[in-house]
C-alpha positions as CSV (number, residue, x, y, z in Angstrom):
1,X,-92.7,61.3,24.6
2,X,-94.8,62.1,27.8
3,X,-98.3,61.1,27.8
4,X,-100.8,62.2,30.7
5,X,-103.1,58.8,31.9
6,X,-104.9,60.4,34.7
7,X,-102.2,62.1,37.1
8,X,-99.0,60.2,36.0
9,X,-97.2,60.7,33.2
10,X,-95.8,57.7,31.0
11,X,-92.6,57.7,28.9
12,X,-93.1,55.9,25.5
13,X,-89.8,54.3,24.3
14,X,-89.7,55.1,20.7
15,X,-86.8,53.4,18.9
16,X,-85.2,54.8,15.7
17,X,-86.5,52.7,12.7
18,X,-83.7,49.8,12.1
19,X,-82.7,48.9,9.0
20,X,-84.2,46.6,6.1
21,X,-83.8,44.8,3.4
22,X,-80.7,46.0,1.0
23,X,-79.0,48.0,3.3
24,X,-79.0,45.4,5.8
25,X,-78.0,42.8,3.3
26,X,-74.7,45.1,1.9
27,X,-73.7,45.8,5.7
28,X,-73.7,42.5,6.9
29,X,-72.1,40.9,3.7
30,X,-69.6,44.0,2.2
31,X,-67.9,44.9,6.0
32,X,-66.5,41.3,6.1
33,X,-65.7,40.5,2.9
34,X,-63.9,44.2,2.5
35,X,-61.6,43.2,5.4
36,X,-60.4,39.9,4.6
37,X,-59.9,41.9,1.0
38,X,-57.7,44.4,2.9
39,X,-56.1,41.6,5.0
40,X,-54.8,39.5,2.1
41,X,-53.4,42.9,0.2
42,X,-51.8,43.7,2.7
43,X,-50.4,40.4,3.1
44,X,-49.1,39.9,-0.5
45,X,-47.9,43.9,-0.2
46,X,-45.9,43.5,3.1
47,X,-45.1,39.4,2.8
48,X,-45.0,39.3,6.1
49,X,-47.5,36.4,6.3
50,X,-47.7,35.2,9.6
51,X,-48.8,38.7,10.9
52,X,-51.1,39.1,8.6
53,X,-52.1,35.4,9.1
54,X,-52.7,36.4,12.8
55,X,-54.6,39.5,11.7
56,X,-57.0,37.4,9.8
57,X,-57.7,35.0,12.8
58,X,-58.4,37.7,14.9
59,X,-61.0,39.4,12.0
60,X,-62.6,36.1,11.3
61,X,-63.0,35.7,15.3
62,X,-64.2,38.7,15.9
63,X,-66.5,38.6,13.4
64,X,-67.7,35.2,14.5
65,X,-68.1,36.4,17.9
66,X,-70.0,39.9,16.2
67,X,-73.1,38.1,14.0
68,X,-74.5,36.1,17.0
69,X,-74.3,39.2,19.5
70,X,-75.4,42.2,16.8
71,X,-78.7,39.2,16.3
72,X,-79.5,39.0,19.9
73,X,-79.0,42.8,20.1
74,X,-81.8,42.5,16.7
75,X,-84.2,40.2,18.4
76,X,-83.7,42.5,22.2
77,X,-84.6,45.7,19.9
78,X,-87.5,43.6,18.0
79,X,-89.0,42.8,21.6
80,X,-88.4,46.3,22.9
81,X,-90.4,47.5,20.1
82,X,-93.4,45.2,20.6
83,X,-93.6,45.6,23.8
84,X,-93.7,49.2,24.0
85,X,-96.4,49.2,21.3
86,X,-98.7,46.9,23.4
87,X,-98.4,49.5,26.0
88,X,-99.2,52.5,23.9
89,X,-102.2,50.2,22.8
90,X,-103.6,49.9,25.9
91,X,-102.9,53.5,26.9
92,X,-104.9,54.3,24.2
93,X,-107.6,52.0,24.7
94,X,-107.9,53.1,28.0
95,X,-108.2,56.8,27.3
């Protein structure tokens, strides 16, 4: 959103609202544990256990390398958010 201060205009970054509590919870614990579900039927369905071995390597590594990079993302979008509410307040304290 454009907001007039004087002759300029300012663009207010205005992030979606993340989300909390239960649905937060069920993504971060139900995605994980539905893949290493899939990974181990498809190992006893297939018995080829060393691919499927491998496959569950890679998921566990990706999903090691995913939590700490989808919580800095979290913290970037937290400061984002603060920091473009300071400014609206003192847009709004100046006007």
């Amino acid at each position: 959103m454009a907001r007039k201060l004087g002759d300029t205009e300012r663009d207010l970054f205005q992030p979606l609202r993340p989300a909390k509590g239960t649905k937060l919870v069920l993504a971060a614990v139900i995605g994980p544990v539905a893949w290493v579900i899939a990974w181990l039927v498809a190992a006893w369905l297939i018995e080829h256990s060393d691919a499927i071995e491998f496959g569950l390597l890679v998921t566990i590594a990706s999903f090691l390398f995913a939590v700490p990079v989808l919580g800095l993302l979290a913290w970037g979008r937290a400061r984002e958010e603060r920091r473009f509410e300071q400014a609206r307040d003192r847009i709004e304290d100046r006007a």
